[in-house]
N, C-alpha and C positions, 0 to 999 in steps of 0.2 A: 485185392479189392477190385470188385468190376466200376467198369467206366461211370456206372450207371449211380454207384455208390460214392463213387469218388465226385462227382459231381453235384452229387447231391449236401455232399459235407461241403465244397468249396459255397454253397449256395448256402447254407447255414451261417457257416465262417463269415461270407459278405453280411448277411444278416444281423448277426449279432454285431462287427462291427459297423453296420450303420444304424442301431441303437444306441452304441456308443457314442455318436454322435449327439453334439448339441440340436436343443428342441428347433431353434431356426435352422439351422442346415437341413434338418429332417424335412419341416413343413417346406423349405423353396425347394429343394431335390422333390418332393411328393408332388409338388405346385408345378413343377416343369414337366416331372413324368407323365402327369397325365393331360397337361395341354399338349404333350407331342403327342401322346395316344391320341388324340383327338385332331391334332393339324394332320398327323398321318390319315388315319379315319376320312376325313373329311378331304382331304389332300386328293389322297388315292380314289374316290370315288369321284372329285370332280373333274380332275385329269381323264378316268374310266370315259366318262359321260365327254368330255371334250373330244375324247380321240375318238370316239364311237361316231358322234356329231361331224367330225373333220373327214374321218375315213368315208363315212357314208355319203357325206356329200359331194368329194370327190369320184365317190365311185356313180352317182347320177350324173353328172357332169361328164364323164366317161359314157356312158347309158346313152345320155341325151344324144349327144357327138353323134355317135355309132348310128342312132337310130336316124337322126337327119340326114347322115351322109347315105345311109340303106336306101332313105324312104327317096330322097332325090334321083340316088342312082336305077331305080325301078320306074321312076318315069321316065326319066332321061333317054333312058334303052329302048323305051317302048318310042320313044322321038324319031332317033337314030343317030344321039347324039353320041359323041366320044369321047375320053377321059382326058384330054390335052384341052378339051372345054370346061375340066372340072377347076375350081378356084379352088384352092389350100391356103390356109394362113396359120404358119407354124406361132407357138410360145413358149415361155418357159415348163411346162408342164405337158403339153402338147407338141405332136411331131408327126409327119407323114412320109410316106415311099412308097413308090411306085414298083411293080412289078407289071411284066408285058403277059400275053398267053401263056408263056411257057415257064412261067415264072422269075425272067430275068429282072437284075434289078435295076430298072431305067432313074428312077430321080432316088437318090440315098435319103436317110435320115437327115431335117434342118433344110432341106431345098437345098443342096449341092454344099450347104457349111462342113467342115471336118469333125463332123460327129459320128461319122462311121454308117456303115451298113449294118442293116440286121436281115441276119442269116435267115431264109426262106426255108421254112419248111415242107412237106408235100403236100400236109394238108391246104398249106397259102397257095400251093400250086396249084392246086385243084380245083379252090375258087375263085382263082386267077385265068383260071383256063374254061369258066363252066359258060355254060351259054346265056342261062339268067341273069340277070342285073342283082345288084341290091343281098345278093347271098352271104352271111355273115360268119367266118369262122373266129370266134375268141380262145387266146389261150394267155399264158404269163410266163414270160422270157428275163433270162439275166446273164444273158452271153454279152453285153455291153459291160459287166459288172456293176449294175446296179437293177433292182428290180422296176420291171417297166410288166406294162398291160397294154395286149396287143391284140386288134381286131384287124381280121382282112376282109373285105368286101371288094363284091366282084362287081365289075363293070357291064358284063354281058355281053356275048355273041363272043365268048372266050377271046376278049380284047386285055382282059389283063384285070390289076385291080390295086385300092391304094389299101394302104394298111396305116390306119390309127393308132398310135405312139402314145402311151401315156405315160407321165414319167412319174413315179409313187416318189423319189428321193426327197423334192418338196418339199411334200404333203408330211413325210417323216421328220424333216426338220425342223419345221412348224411346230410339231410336235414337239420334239428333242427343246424348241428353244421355248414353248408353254412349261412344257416339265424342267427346265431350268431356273424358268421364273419364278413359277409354283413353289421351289425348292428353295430359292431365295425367299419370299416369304414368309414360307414355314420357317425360316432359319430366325428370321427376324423376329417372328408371331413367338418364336420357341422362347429366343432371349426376352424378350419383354414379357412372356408369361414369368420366367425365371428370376427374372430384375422384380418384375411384381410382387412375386412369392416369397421374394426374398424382402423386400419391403414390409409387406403385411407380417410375414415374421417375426422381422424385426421390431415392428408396432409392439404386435403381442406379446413375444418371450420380453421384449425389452420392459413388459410391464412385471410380466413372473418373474424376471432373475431379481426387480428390486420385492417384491412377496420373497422371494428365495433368502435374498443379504436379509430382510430384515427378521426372520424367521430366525436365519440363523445369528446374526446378534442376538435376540434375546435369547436363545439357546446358548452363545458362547458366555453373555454377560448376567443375564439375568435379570437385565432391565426393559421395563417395558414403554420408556418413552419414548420412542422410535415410530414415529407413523409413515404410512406408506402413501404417497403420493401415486397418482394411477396414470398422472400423464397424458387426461384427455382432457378437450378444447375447455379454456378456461378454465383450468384446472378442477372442474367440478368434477372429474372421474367421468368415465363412459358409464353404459347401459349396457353395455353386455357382460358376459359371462366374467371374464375378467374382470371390469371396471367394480360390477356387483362382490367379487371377491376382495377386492382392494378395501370396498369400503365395509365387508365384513369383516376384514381380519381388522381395520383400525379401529373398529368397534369391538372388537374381542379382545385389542387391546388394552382401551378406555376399562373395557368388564374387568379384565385381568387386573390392572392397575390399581379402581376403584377396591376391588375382592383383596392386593393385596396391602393396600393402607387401609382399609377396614380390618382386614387381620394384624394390621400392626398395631392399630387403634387397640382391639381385643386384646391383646396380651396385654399390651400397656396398663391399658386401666383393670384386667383382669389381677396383675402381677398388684396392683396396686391395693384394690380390693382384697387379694389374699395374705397381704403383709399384717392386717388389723388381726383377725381372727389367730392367726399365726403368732404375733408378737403375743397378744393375751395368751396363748395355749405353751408359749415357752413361759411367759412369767409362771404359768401354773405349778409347769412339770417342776420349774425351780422350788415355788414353794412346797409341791409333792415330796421332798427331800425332807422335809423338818413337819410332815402330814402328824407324827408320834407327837410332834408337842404343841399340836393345837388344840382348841376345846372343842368339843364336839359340835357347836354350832358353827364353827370356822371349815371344821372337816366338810360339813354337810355344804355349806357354800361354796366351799369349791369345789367339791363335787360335783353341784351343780351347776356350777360358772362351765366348767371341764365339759360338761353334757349337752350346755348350751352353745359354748364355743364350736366343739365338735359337729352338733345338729347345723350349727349355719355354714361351717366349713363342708358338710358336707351335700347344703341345698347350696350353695354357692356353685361347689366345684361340676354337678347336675344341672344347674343353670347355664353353666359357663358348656360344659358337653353338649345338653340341647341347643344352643345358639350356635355355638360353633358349627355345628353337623347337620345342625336344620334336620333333626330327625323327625320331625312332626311333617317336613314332604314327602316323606317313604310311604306313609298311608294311601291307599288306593281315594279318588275322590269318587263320591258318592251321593244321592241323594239325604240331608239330614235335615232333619226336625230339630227349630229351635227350642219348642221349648222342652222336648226329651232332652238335650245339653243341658239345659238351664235346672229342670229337677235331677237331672244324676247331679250336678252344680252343688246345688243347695241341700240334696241329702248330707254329700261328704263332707258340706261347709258348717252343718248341724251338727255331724259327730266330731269333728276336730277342735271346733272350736267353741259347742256349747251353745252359741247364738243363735236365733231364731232368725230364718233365710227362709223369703216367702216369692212364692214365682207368677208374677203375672203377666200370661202370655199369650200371644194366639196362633195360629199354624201356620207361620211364615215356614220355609222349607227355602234351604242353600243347596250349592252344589258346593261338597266342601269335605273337609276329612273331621270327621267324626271327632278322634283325640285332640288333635291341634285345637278344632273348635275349646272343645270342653277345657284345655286352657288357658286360652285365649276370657273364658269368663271366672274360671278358677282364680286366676291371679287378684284380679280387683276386688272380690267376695274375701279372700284372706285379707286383703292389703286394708280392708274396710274393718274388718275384727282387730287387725293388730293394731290400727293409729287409732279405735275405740276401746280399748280393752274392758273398761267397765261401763261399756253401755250397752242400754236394754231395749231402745229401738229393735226391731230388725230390719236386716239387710234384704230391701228389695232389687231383685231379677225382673225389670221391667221388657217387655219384646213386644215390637208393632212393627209390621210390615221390611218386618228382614234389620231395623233399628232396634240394639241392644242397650239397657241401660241398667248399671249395677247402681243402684241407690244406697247410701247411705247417712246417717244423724251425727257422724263423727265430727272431729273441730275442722275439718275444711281443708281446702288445700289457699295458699296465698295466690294475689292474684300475677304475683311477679314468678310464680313456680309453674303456673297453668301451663305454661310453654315451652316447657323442658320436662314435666314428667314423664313422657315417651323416651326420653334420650337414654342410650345404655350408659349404666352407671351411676346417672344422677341420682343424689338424693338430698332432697328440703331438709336447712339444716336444723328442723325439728324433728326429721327421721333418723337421724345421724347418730341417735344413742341406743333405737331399736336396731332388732334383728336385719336382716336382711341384705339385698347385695344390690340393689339398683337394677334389676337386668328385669324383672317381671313384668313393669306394664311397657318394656321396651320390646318384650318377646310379645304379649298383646299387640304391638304397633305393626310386628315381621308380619303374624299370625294375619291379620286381619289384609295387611296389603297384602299379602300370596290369595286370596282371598277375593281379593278384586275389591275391598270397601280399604273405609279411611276408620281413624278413632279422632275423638273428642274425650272434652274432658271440663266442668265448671261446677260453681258451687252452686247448692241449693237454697234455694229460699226457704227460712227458719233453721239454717245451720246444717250443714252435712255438703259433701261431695257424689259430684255424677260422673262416673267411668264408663264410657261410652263405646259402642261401634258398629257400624254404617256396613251393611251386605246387600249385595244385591242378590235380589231372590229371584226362585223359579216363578216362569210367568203364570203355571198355573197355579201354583202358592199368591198368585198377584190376584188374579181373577179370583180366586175363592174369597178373597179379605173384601174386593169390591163386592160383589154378591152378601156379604153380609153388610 
C-alpha cells in the first residue's frame, strides 16, 4: 500500500469516525474549525501587513539617518570642517564608529561602551580614505551575531569616515512580541468561537434529541400522548427550522391521535352495527335446518329476510370500506358540473327505486372529484325513497350557486334528530327497523368537507325533509350565475 493510499484510508477512517459522533460535537468541532480557518486567514494577513509596515518604516528611518548625516557631511567639507566636529547620538537601535583615512577604527561601536567593533571592510576603507565628503557605501553585516545594516560615509579630503549602525534585532522582536500577542488572541477568539459552537449546539440538538426520545416512545410504546416541548423563550417554541419542527411533529401527533380514536370509535360502533344483521342471518341459518317442514309462504320469507339481511350486510360492510379508506380521495380533482352529478343522480335514483327524481339546476361548476360528488347526493336521494316508501311526490335535486339541496314530501326528520343526522352510526329511532347502517349522510358530511363546504339539514314547509350542501364554486361558475 503506497503512502499515498495509506493516508488517504486513515482520512476516511477519521471521517467516518467523526460521523459517528454526536450531532453537537460535530456542529462546535465544524464551529471552531472554521473560526480558526478564519483567525488564521485573517491572523496571518494582519501580522503580513504589520511587519511589512514595521520593516518598511524602519528601513526609512535608516534612509533618512544616512541621507542627513551624507547631506551635512558634503557641506561640512566644502567649510573645512573635520569629523571630531561631527555630533553622534547613539540608541537602542542606532549606533556609530569612527574610522580614520586608512581605515582604522578610532571610536567603536556605543561611543567607547563594550559593544564591540565592527570589522572594516575595504570597501569602508575606501570611503574612508576618498577625498569627497558625504560618499555613501551601504551593505548588511552579522559578524556581531545579530543582523545589523550598515552605511559608511565619508568625511572628505580622505580624513576618515563614521559608519551608521542599525540594529534590525528590535525591530524583530517587536515583531516576535505582535506575533505572540496575535497568537494569544487567536487562542482565545478560537475557544470562544468553540465555547460558542458548542452552545448553540447544544440549543439545537438539545431540541432534536427531545424530537428523537419522543419519536422513539411512540415507536417503543405506541402511544401518542407525548408532546414535544421545543424549549424556546416562553415556551411558545422558536421560529426556526427546529422550533417549526417541534410544533409539526405535536401536531402530527394531535392528527395521529385524533386518526387513532376515530378508528377506534369505527370499529366500535362498526363491530356493533354488524352484530344486528349477523345475529338475524344466524337465527336464519338455524331455521334453514327445518327449511323441508315449512309451508311455502314461510320458505319464501325467509328467503327473503336471508336476501335482505345479506344485501344490508353487504352495503354495510361497503360503507364501512369506503369510510374507512376514504377511497373517494384517490380520484384526480377536476373541473365538475353540478348539475351533470345531479342528473346521472336522479337517472340511477329513477331506476332503483321506481320514484320520480326531478333536477332543477343551473351551472354552478366545483373543483371537486367527480364520484365522491355523485355520492355525496346519491345518499339523501335514496335515504329520501326509503323513510317514503309509498310516496308519489318526487324527489327534488335542487342547485343554485354551488348550494345543493335534495328535496323531499316524506314524514320529516324530528327536530331533536336535525343535529345528529351527520354523526356516523346514528340513527332516528324511527329508522331503527329500516334497512340501513347509519354511515350515509355521515360519509355526505367527510365528502362535502374534503370539499371545502359544510352540510345542512331541516324540514320543509308542508311536510318532507331538506338534505343539504354548501360548495364553493369556481369564480367563473360565479360570474356566469351573476351575468344571468
Amino acid at each position: 500500500m503506497s503512502a499515498a493510499t495509506a493516508l488517504a484510508e486513515r482520512v476516511r477512517g477519521w471521517l467516518r469516525g467523526f460521523n459517528a459522533t454526536s450531532l453537537g460535537t460535530r456542529f462546535a468541532v465544524t464551529f471552531a474549525a472554521v473560526a480558526a480557518a478564519v483567525i488564521v486567514l485573517v491572523g496571518s494577513l494582519a501580522y503580513s501587513a504589520a511587519a511589512t509596515l514595521v520593516r518598511d518604516s524602519a528601513q526609512q528611518e535608516f534612509n533618512a539617518t544616512v541621507s542627513n548625516v551624507a547631506q551635512t557631511l558634503r557641506n561640512s567639507s566644502a567649510g573645512g570642517s573635520r569629523f571630531n566636529e561631527f555630533t553622534l547620538v547613539h540608541s537602542e537601535t542606532f549606533s556609530f564608529q569612527l574610522v580614520n583615512g586608512e581605515g582604522e577604527i578610532m571610536v567603536p561601536l556605543g561611543g567607547g561602551r563594550a559593544s564591540g567593533a565592527l570589522p572594516v571592510t575595504e570597501a569602508d576603507r575606501a570611503v574612508a580614505g576618498h577625498y569627497a565628503g558625504g560618499l555613501v557605501h551601504l551593505r548588511d553585516d552579522e559578524s556581531l551575531g545579530e543582523p545589523l545594516r550598515v552605511a559608511t560615509v565619508s568625511f572628505g579630503q580622505g580624513l576618515g569616515a563614521v559608519q551608521i549602525v542599525q540594529r534590525l534585532q528590535p525591530t524583530e522582536r517587536l515583531l516576535d512580541t505582535l506575533a505572540a500577542q496575535m497568537v494569544v488572541v487567536g487562542v482565545v477568539a478560537l475557544l470562544g468561537a468553540g465555547l460558542a459552537g458548542w452552545l448553540v449546539a447544544r440549543r439545537i440538538t438539545g431540541r432534536l434529541v427531545r424530537l428523537t426520545e419522543a419519536a422513539e416512545y411512540v415507536t417503543s410504546t405506541g402511544r401518542l400522548d407525548r408532546a414535544v416541548s421545543d424549549g424556546g423563550s416562553g415556551g411558545s417554541g422558536g421560529r426556526d427550522e427546529v422550533g417549526r419542527l417541534g410544533v409539526a411533529f405535536n401536531e402530527m401527533l394531535g392528527r395521529l391521535a385524533a386518526a387513532k380514536e376515530e378508528q377506534r370509535r369505527l370499529v366500535q360502533n362498526a363491530s356493533h352495527e354488524l352484530r344486528t344483521p349477523l345475529t338475524s342471518l344466524r337465527t336464519n341459518v338455524s331455521v334453514m335446518k327445518r327449511f323441508d317442514r315449512l309451508s311455502p309462504e314461510a320458505q319464501q320469507r325467509l328467503v327473503d329476510d336471508l336476501q335482505g339481511e345479506t344485501r344490508e350486510l353487504t352495503d354495510l360492510v361497503n360503507e364501512l370500506v369506503s369510510l374507512a379508506t376514504e377511497t373517494y380521495q384517490d380520484e384526480p380533482v377536476q373541473e365538475v358540473v353540478l348539475r351533470e352529478v345531479a342528473e346521472r343522480v336522479a337517472a340511477r335514483g329513477r331506476r332503483r327505486t321506481g320514484r320520480e327524481v326531478v333536477v332543477d339546476a343551473d351551472d354552478s361548476a366545483v373543483l371537486g372529484r367527480p364520484g365522491a360528488l355523485e355520492r355525496a347526493l346519491s345518499n339523501p336521494v335514496e335515504n329520501a325513497a326509503k323513510f317514503d316508501p309509498g310516496g308519489t311526490a318526487p324527489i327534488e335535486i335542487h342547485i343554485r350557486g354551488g348550494v345543493v339541496e335534495i328535496r323531499d314530501r316524506g314524514p320529516g326528520i324530528e327536530e331533536a334528530e336535525l343535529a345528529h343526522i351527520f354523526e356516523r352510526f346514528y340513527r332516528a329511532p324511527s329508522a331503527r327497523g329500516l334497512p340501513g347502517s347509519g354511515l350515509g349522510l355521515s360519509m355526505v358530511h367527510d365528502i362535502a368537507a374534503a370539499h371545502g363546504g359544510t352540510v345542512f339539514a331541516y324540514n320543509r314547509e308542508g311536510g318532507g325533509a331538506v338534505i343539504g350542501l354548501r360548495l364553493p364554486t369556481l369564480p367563473a361558475a360565479e360570474e356566469d350565475q351573476r351575468q344571468r
